[in-house]
N, C-alpha and C positions, 0 to 999 in steps of 0.2 A: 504493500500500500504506500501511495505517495504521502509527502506532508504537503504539498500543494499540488494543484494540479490548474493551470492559467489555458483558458477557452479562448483563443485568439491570439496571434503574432504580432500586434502592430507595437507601437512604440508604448504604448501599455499594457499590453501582453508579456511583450519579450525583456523588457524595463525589471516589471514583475518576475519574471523567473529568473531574470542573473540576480536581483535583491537578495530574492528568499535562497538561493543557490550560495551563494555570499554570507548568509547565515547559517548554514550548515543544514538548510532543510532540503530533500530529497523533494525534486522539483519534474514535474513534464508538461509540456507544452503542448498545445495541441491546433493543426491549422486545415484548415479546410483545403485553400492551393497550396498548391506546389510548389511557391516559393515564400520566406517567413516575409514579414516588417508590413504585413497588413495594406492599407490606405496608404497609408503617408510615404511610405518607402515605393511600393508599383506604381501606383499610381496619384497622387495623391502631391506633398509636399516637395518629393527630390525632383519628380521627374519635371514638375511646373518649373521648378524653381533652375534646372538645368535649361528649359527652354528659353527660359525668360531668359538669362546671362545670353544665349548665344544671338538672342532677339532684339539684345540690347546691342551685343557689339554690331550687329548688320547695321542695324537702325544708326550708329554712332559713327561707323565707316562711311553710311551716304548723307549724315545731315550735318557729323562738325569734325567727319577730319581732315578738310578741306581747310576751316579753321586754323585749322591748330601746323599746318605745314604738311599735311600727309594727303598726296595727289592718288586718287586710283581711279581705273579706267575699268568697265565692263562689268561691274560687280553684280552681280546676283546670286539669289538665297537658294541652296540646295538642300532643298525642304528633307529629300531622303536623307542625305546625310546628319544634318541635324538631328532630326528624329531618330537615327543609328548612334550618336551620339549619345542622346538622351536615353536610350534603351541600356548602355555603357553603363554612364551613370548608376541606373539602374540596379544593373548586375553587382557590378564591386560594392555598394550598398549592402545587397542584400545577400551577397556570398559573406558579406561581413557579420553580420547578424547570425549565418549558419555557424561557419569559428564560433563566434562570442558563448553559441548553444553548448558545442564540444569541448571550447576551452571552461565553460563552469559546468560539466558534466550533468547538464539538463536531458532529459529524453525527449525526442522530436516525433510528435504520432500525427502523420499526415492524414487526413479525411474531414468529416465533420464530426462533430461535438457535440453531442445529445444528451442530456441527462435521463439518466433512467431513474434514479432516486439521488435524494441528497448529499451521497458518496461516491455514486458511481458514473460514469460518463461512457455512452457508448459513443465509437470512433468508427465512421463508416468513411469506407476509400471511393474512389470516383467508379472501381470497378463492382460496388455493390458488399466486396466483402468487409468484415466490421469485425471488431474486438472493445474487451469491454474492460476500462482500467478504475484502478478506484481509489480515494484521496479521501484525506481527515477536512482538509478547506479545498476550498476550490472557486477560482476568481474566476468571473466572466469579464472576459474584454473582448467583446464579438463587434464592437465597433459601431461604424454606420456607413450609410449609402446617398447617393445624391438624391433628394426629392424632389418629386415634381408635382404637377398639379391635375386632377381628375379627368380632366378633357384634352389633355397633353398627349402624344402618343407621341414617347421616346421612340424612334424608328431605327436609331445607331448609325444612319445614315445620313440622312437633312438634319433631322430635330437628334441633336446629340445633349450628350452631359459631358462633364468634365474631363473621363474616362475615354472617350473617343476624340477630345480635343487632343489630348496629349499624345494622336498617332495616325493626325490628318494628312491624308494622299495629295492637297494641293493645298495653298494659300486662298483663304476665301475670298472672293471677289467684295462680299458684302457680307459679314457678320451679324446677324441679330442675335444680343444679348440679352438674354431675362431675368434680372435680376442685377441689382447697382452692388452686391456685395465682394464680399473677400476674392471669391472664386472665379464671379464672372471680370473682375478689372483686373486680373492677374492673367489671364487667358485670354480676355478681350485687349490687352495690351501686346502679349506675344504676335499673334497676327498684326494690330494695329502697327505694329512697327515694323512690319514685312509689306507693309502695301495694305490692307484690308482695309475698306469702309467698315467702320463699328457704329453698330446703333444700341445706346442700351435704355432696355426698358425696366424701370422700377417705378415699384408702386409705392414707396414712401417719396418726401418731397426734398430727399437727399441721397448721393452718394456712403456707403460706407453707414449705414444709418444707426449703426448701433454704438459707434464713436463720437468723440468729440465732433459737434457738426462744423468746426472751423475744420478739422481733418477734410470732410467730404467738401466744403465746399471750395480747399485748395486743390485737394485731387480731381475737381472736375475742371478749373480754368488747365493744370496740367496736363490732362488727358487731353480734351479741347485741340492743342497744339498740335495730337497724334492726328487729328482727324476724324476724331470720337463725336458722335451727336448723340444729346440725350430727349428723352421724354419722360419725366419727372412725373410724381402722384397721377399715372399709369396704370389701369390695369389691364392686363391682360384676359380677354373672352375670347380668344380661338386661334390655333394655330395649323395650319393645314399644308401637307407639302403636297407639290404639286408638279413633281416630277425634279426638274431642274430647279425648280426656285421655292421658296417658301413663304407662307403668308400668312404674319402676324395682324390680328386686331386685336386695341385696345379701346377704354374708352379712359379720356381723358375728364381731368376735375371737373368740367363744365357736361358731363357725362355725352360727350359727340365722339363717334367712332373715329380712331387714326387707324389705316391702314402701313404698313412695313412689309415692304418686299424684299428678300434677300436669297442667296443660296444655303448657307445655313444657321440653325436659329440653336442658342449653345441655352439650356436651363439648367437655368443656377442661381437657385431658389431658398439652397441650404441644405441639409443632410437630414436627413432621418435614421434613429436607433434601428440598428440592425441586431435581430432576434432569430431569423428567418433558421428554424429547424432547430433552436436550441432545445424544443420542448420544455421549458422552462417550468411549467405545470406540473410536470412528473415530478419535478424536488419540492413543491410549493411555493416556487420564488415570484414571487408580485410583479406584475408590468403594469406600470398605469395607461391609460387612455392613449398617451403622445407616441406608446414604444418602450418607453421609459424602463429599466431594472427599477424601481425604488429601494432607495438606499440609506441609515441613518448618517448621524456624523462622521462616523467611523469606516463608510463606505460597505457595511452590512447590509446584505439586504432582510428579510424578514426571516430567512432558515438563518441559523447561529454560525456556520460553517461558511454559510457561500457569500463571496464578498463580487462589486461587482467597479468597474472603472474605466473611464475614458468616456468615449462619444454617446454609448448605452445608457451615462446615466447623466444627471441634470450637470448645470453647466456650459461651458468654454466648450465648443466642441473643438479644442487645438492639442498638437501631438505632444506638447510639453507638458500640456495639464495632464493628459493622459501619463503622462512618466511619471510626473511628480505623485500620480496618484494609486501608481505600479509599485514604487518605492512604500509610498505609506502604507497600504495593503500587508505588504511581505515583512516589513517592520510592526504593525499589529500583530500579525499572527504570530511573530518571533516573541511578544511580549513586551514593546520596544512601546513609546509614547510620543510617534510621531506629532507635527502639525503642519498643514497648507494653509496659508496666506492667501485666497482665491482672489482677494481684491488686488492681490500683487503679482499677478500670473499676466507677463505681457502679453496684446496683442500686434502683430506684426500683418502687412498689406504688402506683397514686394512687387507692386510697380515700381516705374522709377519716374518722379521720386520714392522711395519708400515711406511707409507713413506708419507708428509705430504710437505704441499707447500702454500707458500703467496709470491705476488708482481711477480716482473720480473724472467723468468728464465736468464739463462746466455745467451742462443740465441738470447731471443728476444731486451737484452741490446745492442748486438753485432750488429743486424740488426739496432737499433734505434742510434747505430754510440753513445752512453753514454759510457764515461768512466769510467770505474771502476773499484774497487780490491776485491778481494777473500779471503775468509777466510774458512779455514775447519779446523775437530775436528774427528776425528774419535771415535767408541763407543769404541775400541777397547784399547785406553787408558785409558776410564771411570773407575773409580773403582766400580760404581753402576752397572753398566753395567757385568763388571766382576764377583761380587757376584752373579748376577741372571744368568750366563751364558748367555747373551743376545749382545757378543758383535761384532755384524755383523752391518754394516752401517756407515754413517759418514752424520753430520750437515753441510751446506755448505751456508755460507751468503755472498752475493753480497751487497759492499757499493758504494757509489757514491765516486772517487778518490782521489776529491776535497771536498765535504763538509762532506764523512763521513756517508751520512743520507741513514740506512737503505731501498735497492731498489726490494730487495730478500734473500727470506729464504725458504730453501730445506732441509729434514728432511728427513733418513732413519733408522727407529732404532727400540728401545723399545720406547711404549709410545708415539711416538710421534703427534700421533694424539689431545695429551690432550695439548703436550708443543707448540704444533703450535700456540695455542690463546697467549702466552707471543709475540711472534716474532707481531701478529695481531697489539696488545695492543703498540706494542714499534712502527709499523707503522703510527699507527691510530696518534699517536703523534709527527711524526714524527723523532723521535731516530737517536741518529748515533750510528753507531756499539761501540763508547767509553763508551756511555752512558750504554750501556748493559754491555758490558767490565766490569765498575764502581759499577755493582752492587751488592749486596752479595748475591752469589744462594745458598742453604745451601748445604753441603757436610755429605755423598755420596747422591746426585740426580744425575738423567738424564740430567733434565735441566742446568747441569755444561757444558753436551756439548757446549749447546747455547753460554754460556757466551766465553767457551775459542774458538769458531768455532769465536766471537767479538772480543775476542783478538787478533784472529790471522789474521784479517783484517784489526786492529788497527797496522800497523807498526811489524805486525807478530808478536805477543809478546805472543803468548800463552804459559801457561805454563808448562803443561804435556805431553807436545809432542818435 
């Protein structure tokens, strides 16, 4: 019998079994395909974020390196290659992930994951045959899948998801995007920057909507630039292909139909809890209404054994949250007294600019009645900024009025997915903006935004602006 046994691969699955493998508990994993690291690794965060770098430097060879002293003649995007590229990526990712299993002596059971009772998990392989192994705890990290909407008929051809973007046969002429969030301006940017017309549809009255809305409404003058056109407080009532093309309606605020004609329409709407085949019934584990595992503080679901983590239960649906919450699992069951900081779990967007967020945005200070003061930085006075021609965006930190202490940080720029961990790191300690103010960033970096977006919260004292 194992001392755990973790139902899924991906980055809170596999997180999960090297922890508890690390504490001396006798660990097996278990994956339905044929290769581990779930989501985020096949499809999901390496292989976008592989496209996007090679999306960026095309984009950056035909529009500023002419700029900068660098003449080229004839250039065009070789879409296979790229995509073989990206499939690369791919591979040494998730051959890594295989190591990591053999190097902490984890057992690997390929099929699906069924619970037959609250100890037992049957493992069925793609060819029908099944074996049945059996654990004292046993975490689910079965993840999730893109959503889409009732009247939508994903075709995998016109009407794709995220999954079929990342291993498109041409450059779309005309991209419709459904949805203003994470997924679709990270993928509606890849294309956008190879040639595509991008149109995107959302139904809320911003970009990026569940961030700071200074965030979305910089990333949309950015995108803008790509050749990106929006339709804002949007919704969508029918999508139809129609051979070679596809055809969006929606009706807009004043409720009159827009029609959008494109070759293909990418939905990307957000993800849904993926459960499909766990049997989850057979142990008595609770799913609410959304999909949901329901689960207490402690990431417990309602059986005393079976714990559940990442995208299947409420939260962040992002691959760190899912770690952090793979680690805390495997240190409960060890006896160990973990804690997750949820309000300190970054979120990251990697267009370019990148745009990057921790703690409060300014809404939801505004709704919880906190007082506070502001501080911005724009890239635009950066002199690093300005050397790489990067200077679109601006850092914008929320302090508490009265004590100062660090309650939000909003990032739109270069890089700023990497300088977000500084802002993390000054929370986690709780920081006042003086503190950061106070400290030497070297010069020329990025991260000078940060300090002077601190000073200018500090009694407005920044100094480049």
């Amino acid at each position: 019998m194992y001392d755990i046994i973790v139902i899924g691969s991906g980055p809170g699955g596999y997180v999960a079994a090297i922890r508890a493998a690390q504490l001396g508990l006798k660990t097996a994993i278990i994956e339905k395909y044929p290769t581990l690291g779930g989501t985020c690794l096949n499809v999901g965060c390496i292989p976008s974020k592989a496209l996007l770098d090679s999306s960026e430097h095309y984009h950056n060879a035909a529009h500023t390196f002419k700029t900068h002293g660098i003449n080229l003649s004839n250039l065009k995007v070789d879409l296979k290659q790229m995509i073989a590229r990206k499939d690369d990526v791919v591979k040494q990712n998730v051959d890594g992930i295989q190591f990591l299993m053999k190097k902490n002596k984890i057992d690997v059971h390929q099929g699906l994951g069924s619970f037959v009772d609250n100890n037992t998990v049957k493992v069925t392989k793609d060819d029908g045959a099944s074996e049945e192994i059996k654990g004292k705890n046993i975490i689910i990290a079965t993840g999730s899948k893109p959503a889409t909407l009732p009247f939508i008929k994903i075709d995998k051809e016109r009407v794709i998801t995220s999954t079929e973007a990342l291993k498109m046969k041409e450059i779309p002429k005309h991209l419709i995007v459904i949805g203003g969030g994470v997924i679709g301006m990270e993928l509606g940017s890849v294309y956008g920057r190879m040639g595509a017309k991008v149109s995107v549809v959302e139904y809320m009255d911003a970009l990026i909507p569940s961030m700071d809305r200074t965030m979305g409404k910089e990333l949309q003058k950015s995108l803008k630039k790509l050749g990106f056109e929006f339709y804002l407080k949007h919704k969508v009532t029918a999508v139809e292909n129609k051979g070679k093309e596809v055809l969006v309606k929606a009706e807009n605020s004043k409720g009159e139909v827009v029609e959008i004609k494109g070759d293909y329409v990418l939905v990307s709407i957000g993800r849904r809890p993926y459960t499909d085949g766990l049997n989850a019934e057979a142990a008595g584990v609770k799913v609410n209404e959304r999909g949901q595992v329901e689960v207490d503080g402690h990431l417990r679901t309602n059986v005393p054994n079976i714990y559940a983590i990442g995208d299947v239960v409420k939260g962040a649906m992002l691959a760190h949250k899912a770690e952090e919450e793979g680690t805390f699992v495997a240190e409960v069951i060890a006896g160990q007294k973990p804690h997750i900081n949820y309000l300190l779990i970054p979120g990251v967007v990697y267009t370019w600019p990148e745009v990057a967020s921790v703690g409060y945005t300014e809404e939801q200070l505004k709704e919880k009645g906190v007082k506070y003061k502001t501080g911005k930085f724009p890239f635009m006075a950066s002199g690093r900024a300005r050397a790489s021609m990067d200077t679109d965006g601006v850092v914008k930190v929320l302090a508490d009025a009265e004590t100062d202490e660090i309650l939000g940080v909003h990032m739109i720029g270069p890089r700023t997915a990497d300088m977000i961990a500084e802002a993390v790191v000054a929370m986690e300690f709780r920081a006042s903006a003086e503190d950061i103010a106070r400290m030497s960033h070297a010069h020329p970096t990025y991260t000078e935004a940060f300090k002077e977006a601190c000073l200018a919260a500090t009694d407005n004292r920044a100094l480049h602006i």
